[in-house]
PAKELUM-586184 format. One record per residue (C-alpha): z, y, x; residue in three letters. Coordinates in steps of 0.02 Angstrom, whole numbers, padded with zeros to 5 digits, always signed. Example, Ala and Ser with C-alpha at 12.3 -4.5 7.8 and 13.67 -1.06 7.14 Angstrom:
2
+00390-00225+00615ALA+00357-00053+00684SER
This chain:
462
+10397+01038+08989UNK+10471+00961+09106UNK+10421+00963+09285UNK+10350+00809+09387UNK+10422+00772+09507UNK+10474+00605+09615UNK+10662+00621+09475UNK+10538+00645+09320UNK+10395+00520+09378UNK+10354+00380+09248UNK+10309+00251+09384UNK+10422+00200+09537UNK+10288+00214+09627UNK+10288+00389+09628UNK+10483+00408+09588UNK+10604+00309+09669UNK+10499+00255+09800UNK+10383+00401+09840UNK+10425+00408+09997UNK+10349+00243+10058UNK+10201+00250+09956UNK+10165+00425+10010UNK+10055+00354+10111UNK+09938+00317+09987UNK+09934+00483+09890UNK+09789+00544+10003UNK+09670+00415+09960UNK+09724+00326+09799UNK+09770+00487+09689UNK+09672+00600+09584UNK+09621+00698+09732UNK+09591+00569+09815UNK+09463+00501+09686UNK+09365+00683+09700UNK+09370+00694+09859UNK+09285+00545+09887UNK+09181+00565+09756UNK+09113+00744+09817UNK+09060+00657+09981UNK+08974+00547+09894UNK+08854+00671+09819UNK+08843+00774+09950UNK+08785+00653+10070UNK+08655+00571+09952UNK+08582+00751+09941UNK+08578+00767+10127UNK+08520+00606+10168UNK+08363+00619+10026UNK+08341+00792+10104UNK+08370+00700+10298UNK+08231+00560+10262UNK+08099+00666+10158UNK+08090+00575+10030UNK+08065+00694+09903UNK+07890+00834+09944UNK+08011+00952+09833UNK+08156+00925+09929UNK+08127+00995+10128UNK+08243+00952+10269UNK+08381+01054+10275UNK+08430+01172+10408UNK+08563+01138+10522UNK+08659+01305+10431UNK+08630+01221+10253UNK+08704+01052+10324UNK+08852+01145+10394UNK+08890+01236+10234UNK+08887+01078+10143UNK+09004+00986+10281UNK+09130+01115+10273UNK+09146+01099+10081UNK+09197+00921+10134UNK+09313+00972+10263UNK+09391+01113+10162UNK+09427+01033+09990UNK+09600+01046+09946UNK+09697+00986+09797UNK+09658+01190+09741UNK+09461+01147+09742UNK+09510+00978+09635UNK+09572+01078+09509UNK+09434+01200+09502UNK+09342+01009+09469UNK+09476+00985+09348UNK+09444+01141+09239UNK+09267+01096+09236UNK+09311+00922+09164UNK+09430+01013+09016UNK+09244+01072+08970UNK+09137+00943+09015UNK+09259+00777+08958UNK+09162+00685+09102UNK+09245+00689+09254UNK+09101+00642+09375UNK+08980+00770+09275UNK+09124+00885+09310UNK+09094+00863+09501UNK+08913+00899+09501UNK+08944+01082+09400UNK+09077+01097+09539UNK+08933+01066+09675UNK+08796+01154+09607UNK+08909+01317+09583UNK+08968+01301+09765UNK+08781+01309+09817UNK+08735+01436+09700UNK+08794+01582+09833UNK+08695+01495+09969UNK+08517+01554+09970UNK+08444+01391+10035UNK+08540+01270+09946UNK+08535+01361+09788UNK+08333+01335+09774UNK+08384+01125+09772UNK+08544+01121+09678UNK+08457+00999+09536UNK+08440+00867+09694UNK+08627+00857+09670UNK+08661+00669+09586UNK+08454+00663+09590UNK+08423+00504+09499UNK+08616+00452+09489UNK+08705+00355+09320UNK+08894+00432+09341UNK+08929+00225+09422UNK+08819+00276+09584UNK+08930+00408+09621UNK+09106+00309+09575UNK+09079+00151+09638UNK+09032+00216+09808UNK+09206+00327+09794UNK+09310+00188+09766UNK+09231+00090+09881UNK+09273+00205+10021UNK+09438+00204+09927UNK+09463+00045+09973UNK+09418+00049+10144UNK+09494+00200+10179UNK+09658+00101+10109UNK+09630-00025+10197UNK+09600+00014+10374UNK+09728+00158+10380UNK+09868+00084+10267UNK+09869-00091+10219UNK+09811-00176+10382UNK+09926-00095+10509UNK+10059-00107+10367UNK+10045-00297+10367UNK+10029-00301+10537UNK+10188-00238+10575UNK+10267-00373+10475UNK+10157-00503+10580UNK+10201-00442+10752UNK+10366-00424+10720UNK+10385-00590+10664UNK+10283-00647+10812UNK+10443-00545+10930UNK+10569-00640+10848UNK+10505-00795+10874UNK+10457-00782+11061UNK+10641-00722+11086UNK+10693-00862+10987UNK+10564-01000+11010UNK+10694-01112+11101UNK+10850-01088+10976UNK+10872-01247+10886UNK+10904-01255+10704UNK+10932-01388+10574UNK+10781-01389+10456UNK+10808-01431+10262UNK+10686-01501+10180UNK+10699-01514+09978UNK+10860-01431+10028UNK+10919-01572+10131UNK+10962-01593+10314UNK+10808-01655+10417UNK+10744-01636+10583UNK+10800-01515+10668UNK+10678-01367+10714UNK+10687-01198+10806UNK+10722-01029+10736UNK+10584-00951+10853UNK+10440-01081+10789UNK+10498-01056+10579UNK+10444-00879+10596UNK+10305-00902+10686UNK+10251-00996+10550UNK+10256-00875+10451UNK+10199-00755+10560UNK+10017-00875+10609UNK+10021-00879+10402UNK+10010-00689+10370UNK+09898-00671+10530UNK+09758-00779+10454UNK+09753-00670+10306UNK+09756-00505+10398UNK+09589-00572+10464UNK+09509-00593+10318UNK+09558-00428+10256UNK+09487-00358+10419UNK+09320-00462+10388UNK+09306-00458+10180UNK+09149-00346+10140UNK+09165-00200+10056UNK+09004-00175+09937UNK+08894-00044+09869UNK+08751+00007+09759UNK+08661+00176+09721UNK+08510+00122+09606UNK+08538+00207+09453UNK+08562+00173+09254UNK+08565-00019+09254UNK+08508-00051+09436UNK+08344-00039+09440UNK+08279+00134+09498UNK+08192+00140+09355UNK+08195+00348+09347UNK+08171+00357+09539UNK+08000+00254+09506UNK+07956+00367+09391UNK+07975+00529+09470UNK+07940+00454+09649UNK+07833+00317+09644UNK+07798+00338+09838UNK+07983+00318+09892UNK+08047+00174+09955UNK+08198+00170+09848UNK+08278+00007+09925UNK+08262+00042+10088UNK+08330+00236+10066UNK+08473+00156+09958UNK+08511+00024+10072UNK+08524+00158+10218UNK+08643+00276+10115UNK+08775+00127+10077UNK+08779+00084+10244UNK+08796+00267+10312UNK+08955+00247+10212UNK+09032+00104+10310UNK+08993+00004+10147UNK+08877-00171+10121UNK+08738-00124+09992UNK+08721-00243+09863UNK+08537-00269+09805UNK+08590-00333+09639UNK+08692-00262+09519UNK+08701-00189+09322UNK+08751-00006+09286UNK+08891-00051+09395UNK+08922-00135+09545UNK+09005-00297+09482UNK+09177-00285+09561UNK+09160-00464+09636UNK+09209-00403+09825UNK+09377-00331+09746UNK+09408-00476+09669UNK+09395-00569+09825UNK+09494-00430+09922UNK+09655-00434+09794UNK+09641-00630+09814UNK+09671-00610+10003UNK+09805-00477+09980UNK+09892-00594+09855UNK+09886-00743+09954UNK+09974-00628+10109UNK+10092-00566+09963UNK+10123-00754+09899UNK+10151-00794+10103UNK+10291-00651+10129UNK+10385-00695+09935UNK+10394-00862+10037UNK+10468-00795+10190UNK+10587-00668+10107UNK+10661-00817+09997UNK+10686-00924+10170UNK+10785-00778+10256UNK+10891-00748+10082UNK+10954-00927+10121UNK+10957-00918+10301UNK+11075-00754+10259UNK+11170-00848+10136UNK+11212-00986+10260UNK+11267-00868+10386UNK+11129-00902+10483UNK+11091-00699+10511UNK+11188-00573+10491UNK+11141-00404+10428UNK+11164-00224+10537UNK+11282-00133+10437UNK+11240+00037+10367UNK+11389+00176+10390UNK+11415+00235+10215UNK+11314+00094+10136UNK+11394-00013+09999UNK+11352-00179+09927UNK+11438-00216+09792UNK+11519-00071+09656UNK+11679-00184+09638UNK+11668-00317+09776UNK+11694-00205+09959UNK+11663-00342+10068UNK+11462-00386+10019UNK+11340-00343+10120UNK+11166-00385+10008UNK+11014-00448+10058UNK+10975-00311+09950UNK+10768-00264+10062UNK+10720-00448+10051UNK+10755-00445+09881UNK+10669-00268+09832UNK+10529-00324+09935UNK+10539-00520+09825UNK+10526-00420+09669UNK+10391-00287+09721UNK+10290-00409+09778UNK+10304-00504+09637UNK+10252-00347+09528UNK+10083-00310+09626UNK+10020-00503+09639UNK+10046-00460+09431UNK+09928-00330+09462UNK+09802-00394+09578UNK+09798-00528+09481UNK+09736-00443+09317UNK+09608-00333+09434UNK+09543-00481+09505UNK+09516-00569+09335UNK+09443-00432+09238UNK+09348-00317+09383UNK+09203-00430+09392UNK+09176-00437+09182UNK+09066-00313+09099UNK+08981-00311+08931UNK+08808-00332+08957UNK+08743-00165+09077UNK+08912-00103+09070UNK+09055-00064+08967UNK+09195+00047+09024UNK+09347-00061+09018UNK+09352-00064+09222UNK+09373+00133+09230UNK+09530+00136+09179UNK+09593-00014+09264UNK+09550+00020+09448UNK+09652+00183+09432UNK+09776+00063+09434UNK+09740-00001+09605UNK+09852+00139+09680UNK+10003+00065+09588UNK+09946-00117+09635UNK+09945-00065+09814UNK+10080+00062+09778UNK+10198-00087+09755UNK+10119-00192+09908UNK+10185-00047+10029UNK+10364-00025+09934UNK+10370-00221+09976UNK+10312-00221+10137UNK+10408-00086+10223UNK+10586-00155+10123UNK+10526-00342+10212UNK+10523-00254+10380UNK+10659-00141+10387UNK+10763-00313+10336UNK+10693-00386+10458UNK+10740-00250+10595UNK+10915-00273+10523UNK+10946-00440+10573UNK+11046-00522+10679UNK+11064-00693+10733UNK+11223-00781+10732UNK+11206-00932+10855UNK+11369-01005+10849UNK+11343-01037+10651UNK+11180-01114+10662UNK+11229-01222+10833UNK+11389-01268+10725UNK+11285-01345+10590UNK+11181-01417+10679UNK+11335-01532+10767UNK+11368-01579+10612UNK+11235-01688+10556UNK+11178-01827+10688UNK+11118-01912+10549UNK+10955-01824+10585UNK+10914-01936+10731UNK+10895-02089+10602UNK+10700-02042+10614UNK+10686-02042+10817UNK+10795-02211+10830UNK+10701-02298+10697UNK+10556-02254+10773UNK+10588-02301+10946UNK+10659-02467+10854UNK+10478-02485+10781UNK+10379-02448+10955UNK+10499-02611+11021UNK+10450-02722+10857UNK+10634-02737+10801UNK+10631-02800+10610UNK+10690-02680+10480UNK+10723-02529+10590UNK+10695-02410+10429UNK+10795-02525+10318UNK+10958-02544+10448UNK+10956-02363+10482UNK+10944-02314+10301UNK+11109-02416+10254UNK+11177-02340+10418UNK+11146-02151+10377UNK+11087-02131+10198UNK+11215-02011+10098UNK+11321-01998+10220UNK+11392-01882+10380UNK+11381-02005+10547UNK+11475-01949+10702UNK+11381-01946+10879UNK+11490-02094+10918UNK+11417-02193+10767UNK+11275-02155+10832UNK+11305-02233+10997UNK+11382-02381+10941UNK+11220-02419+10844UNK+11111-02383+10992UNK+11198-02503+11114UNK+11193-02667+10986UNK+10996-02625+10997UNK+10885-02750+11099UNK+10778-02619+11191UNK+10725-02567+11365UNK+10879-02491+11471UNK+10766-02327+11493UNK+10728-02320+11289UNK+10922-02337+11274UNK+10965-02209+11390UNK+10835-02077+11314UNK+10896-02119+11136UNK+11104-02093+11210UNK+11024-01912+11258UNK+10970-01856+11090UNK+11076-01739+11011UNK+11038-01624+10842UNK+11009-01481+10972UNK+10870-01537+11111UNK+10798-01672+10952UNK+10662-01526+10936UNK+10488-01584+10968UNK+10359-01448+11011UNK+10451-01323+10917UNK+10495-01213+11078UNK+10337-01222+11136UNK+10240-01197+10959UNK+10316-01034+10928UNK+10281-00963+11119UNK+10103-00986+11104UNK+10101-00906+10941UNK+10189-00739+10998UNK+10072-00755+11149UNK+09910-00759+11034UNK+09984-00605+10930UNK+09978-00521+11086UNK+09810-00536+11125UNK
């Protein structure tokens, strides 16, 4: 049999790019998945034990509550496979974590007297849907937010340094008016910042209530238990929002709403790695060159955008994903039917892709440099773009047809500054309009740009 490893892997995710999703591996893995899933039941048993809730269950002693926190601290891809075995037996993998638990505590002479509290009153979905939503938080706040967040702030650097850099903007491709370099990424970068807030802010939900969500065992074996209240309190000891109402499972809706936001910031940065593709292509930036690198097999002289284009197409591939989590998370069959186990297992590869994308998109962006002789140069050659300020000045002085004269004036074609000038000197307008309008050139005919994109990179800084 051949060995797995990152050459034998099935999935880039793991393969080719292993190395930047490696990150991941910790928390969206196997291990991972047990891991979280033993904390889970070990801290419902201490926090039934912690509250009293149960006149069979005592509090624990402080030694009983350190054995069972150093189980958490010690498990080790070894102990998953110990679950693992268990599970070749059992063919239920979270069953397969509570025989792993309860013969851990049978050597313990206090916690071997309670080992039945272990998954008291849980459906196999109390214990799962609590791991993956630590999953996902986990993920979240140690991966995917200061991930994206590198992408933002450096975007937000690059357009302070080059918030007063004019460039020609095109729009539908065409020449229009003119723009800076610095406020186009910061743009992009106040576009990717609004979703990294609601990332920050989307609740992440919870529910430990039992076979379809309404403690109906716990009522019958503790009638005297305040089952909400103790339920409520163990979510949020998680770092979780408990959700009142819910089936067997918890109904996915908060993921669905999560891979929406993740998408949108995905949709955001296709957008921007398209723009600096044709920013390259026009010679706009250049690209550091990589000793040893090649670009082309046959043609020695390219230098490919080759990261903005990984990143296009891995991005592309997880919005696939999220999209298909998002759409069928929140669906069940009645109570429950068991299509969404298999499918959030694929949330690793989903985000697996996001962090391929997302580190290709920066290290582009690290690599480029801008050329500001090509971009002043093209700007020079279109004064056509000051069409809009002249007609407009020609409107604020009630001259007849100032959009009509300038459009047979500049439409379709190149017009020379001294065009230009000839035009503005047969107008009948106030010496100091005149003068002001004589001053315009493609470069300084900017706007707010400049200033736009400083107070952008000094929000991100706050």
């Amino acid at each position: 049999m051949t060995e797995l490893n990152s050459l034998t892997a099935v999935s880039s995710v793991d393969g080719r790019y292993a190395n930047k999703t490696k990150g991941l591996r910790p928390i969206f893995s196997e291990y991972g998945l047990l891991r979280r899933r033993l904390i889970v039941e070990v801290r419902w048993l201490q926090i039934v034990a912690q509250e009293q809730a149960l006149p069979s269950l005592p509090k624990l002693s402080a030694e009983a509550n350190t054995f069972l926190d150093k189980l958490l601290t010690d498990f080790n891809p070894k102990e998953a496979e110990a679950i693992k075995k268990i599970e070749a037996v059992t063919n239920h993998d979270v069953k397969a974590v509570e025989y792993y638990l309860k013969d851990k505590l049978s050597g313990h002479s206090e916690l071997a007297n309670h080992s039945e509290f272990i998954h008291f009153t849980c459906t196999s979905e109390d214990i799962n849907n609590l791991a993956y939503g630590l999953m996902l938080k986990d993920s979240r706040n140690d991966v995917l937010l200061p991930e994206i967040s590198n992408i933002s702030d450096k975007l937000a650097i690059m357009a302070a340094a080059h918030a007063n850099l004019p460039m020609l903007s095109r729009t539908h491709g065409q020449t229009a008016s003119p723009t800076t370099l610095g406020k186009e990424l910061a743009n992009f970068a106040a576009r990717l910042k609004r979703q990294i807030e609601q990332l920050e802010q989307q609740p992440i939900l919870g529910k430990i209530n039992g076979a379809v969500g309404n403690f109906n065992a716990h009522k019958v074996a503790c009638p005297q238990v305040d089952w909400q209240q103790l339920s409520r309190k163990f979510v949020e000891s998680l770092g979780l929002q408990w959700n009142q109402y819910t089936t067997q499972i918890e109904p996915h809706d908060y993921m669905a709403e999560m891979f929406a936001i993740v998408a949108r910031a995905q949709t955001i940065q296709i957008d921007l790695a398209r723009d600096i593709w044709g920013y390259i292509s026009l010679g706009y930036f250049s690209q550091k060159l990589v000793s040893g690198e090649i670009g082309s097999s046959t043609m020695p002289h390219k230098v490919n955008p080759i990261d903005f284009e990984n990143a296009e197409g891995n991005l592309g591939v997880s919005n696939a994903l999220l999209a298909h989590l998002a759409a069928k998370l929140p669906i069940s069959r009645w109570q429950r039917d068991l299509t969404d186990s298999t499918v959030l297992r694929t949330l690793g590869t989903a985000f697996g892709h996001s962090l391929i994308a997302w580190k290709s998109l920066l290290k582009g962006l690290n690599k480029l440099t801008v050329n500001q002789a090509v971009i002043a140069a093209d700007l020079e050659r279109t004064w056509e773009v000051l069409a809009e300020p002249i007609q407009t000045v020609m409107r604020q002085h009630a001259i007849a047809n100032p959009y009509e004269k300038l459009k047979a004036l500049t439409r379709g074609k190149t017009i020379s500054a001294a065009e230009l000038e000839v035009f503005i000197n047969t107008l009948e307008i106030p010496a100091e309009a005149r003068k002001a309008l004589l001053a315009l050139t493609p470069a300084n005919y900017i706007g707010e740009a400049a200033e736009l994109a400083q107070t952008l990179a000094d929000q991100q800084d706050k």
